[in-house]
C-alpha positions in Angstrom: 106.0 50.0 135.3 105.3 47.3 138.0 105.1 49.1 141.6 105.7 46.8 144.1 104.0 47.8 147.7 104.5 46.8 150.7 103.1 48.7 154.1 104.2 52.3 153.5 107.1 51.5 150.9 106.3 51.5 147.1 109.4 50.9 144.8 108.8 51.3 141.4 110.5 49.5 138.7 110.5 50.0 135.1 110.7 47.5 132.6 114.3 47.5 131.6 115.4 47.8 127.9 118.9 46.7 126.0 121.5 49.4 127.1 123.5 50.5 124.9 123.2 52.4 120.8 120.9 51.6 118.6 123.6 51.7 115.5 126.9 50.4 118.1 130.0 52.9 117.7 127.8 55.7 116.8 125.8 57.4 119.7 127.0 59.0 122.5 123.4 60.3 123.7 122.8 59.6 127.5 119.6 57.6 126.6 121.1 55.1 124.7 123.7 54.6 127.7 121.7 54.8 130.8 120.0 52.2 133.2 116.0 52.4 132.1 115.2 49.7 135.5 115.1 52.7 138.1 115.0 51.5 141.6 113.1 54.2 143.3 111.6 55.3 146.9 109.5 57.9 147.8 109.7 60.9 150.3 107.7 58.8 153.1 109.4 55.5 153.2 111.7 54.5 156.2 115.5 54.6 155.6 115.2 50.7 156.9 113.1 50.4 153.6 115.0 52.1 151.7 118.8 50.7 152.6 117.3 47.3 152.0 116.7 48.2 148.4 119.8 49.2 148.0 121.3 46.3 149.4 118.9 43.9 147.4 119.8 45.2 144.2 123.3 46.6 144.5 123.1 50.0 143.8 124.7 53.1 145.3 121.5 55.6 145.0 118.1 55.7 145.3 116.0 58.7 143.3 113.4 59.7 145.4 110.0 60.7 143.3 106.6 61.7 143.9 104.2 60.6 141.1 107.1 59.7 138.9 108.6 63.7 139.4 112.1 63.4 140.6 112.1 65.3 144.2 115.2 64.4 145.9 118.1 61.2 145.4 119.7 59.7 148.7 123.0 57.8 149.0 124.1 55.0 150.7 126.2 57.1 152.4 122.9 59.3 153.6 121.3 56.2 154.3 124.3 54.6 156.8 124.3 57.8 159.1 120.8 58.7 159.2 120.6 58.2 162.6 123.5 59.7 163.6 122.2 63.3 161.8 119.0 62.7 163.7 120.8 63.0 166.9 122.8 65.9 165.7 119.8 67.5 164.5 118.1 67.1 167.5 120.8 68.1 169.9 121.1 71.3 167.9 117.2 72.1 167.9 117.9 71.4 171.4 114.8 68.3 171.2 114.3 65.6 173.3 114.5 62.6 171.2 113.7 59.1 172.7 115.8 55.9 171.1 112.7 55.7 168.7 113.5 58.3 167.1 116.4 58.2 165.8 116.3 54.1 164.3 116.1 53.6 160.8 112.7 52.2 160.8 111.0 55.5 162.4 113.3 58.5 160.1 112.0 58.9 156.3 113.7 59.5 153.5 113.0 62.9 152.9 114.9 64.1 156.0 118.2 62.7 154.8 117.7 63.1 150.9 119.5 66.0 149.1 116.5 67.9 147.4 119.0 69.6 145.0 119.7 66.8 142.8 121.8 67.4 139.4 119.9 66.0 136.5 120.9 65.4 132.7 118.1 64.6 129.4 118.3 61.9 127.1 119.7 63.8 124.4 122.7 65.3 126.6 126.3 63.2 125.8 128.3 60.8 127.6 130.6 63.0 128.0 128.8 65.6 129.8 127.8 63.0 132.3 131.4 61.8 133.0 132.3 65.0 133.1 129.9 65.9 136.2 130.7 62.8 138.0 134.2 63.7 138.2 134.0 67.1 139.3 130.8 66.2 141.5 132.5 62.7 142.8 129.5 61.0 142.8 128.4 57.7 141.3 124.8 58.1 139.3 123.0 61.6 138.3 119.2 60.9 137.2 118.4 61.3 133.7 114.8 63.4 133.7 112.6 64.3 130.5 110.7 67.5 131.4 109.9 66.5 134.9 109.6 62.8 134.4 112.3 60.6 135.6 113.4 58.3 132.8 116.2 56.8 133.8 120.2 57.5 136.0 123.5 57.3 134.4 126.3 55.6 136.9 129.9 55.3 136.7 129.1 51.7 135.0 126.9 53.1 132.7 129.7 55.7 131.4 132.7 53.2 131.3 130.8 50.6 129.3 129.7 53.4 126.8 133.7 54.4 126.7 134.6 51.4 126.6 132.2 50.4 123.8 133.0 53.8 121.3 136.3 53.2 121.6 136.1 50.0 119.6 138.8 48.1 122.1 136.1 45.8 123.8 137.4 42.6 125.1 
């Protein structure tokens, strides 16, 4: 793994390997499907820090991990209205929050990030992830092996293994 640092902000990005099965038609295991490069944050980085990633390498979602344990996964969509839920937030606690507050620069990750994250292993199927995305609507579901993030499934990942198994690549 290479961790790149910069001030507060660590991402972490693993070395990425060939997607897709070892012996091609055959495998429908998760871990022969799913993105190995893992774009990362961590709990304590700024959503500025952390919308940039997304923006520099095109994803939709960042897992958020703590020594390489999966704690948390923020959207884009968490991301864009960060400051927005600040202000609610505050309004309801009834706090007096100054401009600083509530820019992307000064709110961390961890108080926009869902800490109840749905999680699949290796060794569970295709299937079951496609399945989860469609009655979850969401777009990536990190793949963890015992507590150690390993890699996240997306929508991509699924429709190139479909698109693969059933033998009608173009």
């Amino acid at each position: 793994m290479i961790e790149k640092t910069k001030a507060r902000r660590t991402i972490t990005v693993a070395r990425p390997k060939a997607a897709g099965p070892r012996s091609p038609g055959t495998s429908t295991r998760i871990e022969n499907w799913m993105t190995k490069r893992i774009i990362t944050v961590r709990p304590h980085d700024s959503v500025a820090d952390a919308r940039s990633a997304l923006e520099r390498h095109r994803i939709n979602q960042l897992p958020v991990v703590v020594n390489g344990r999966l704690v948390g996964i923020v959207t884009d969509r968490d991301l864009r209205s960060a400051s927005d839920s600040m202000r609610v937030s505050g309004m309801a606690a009834r706090a007096d929050l100054v401009q600083e507050d509530v820019i992307p620069e000064n709110i961390t990750v961890e108080t926009v990030m869902s800490a109840k994250v749905m999680k699949l292993k290796p060794q569970d199927a295709i299937e079951r992830a496609a399945s989860l995305m469609r009655r979850e609507r969401i777009g990536g579901i990190p793949v963890v092996d015992g507590k150690r993030l390993v890699g996240i499934i997306t929508r991509s990942d699924v429709l190139k293994a479909f698109i693969a198994l059933s033998g009608k690549a173009s």
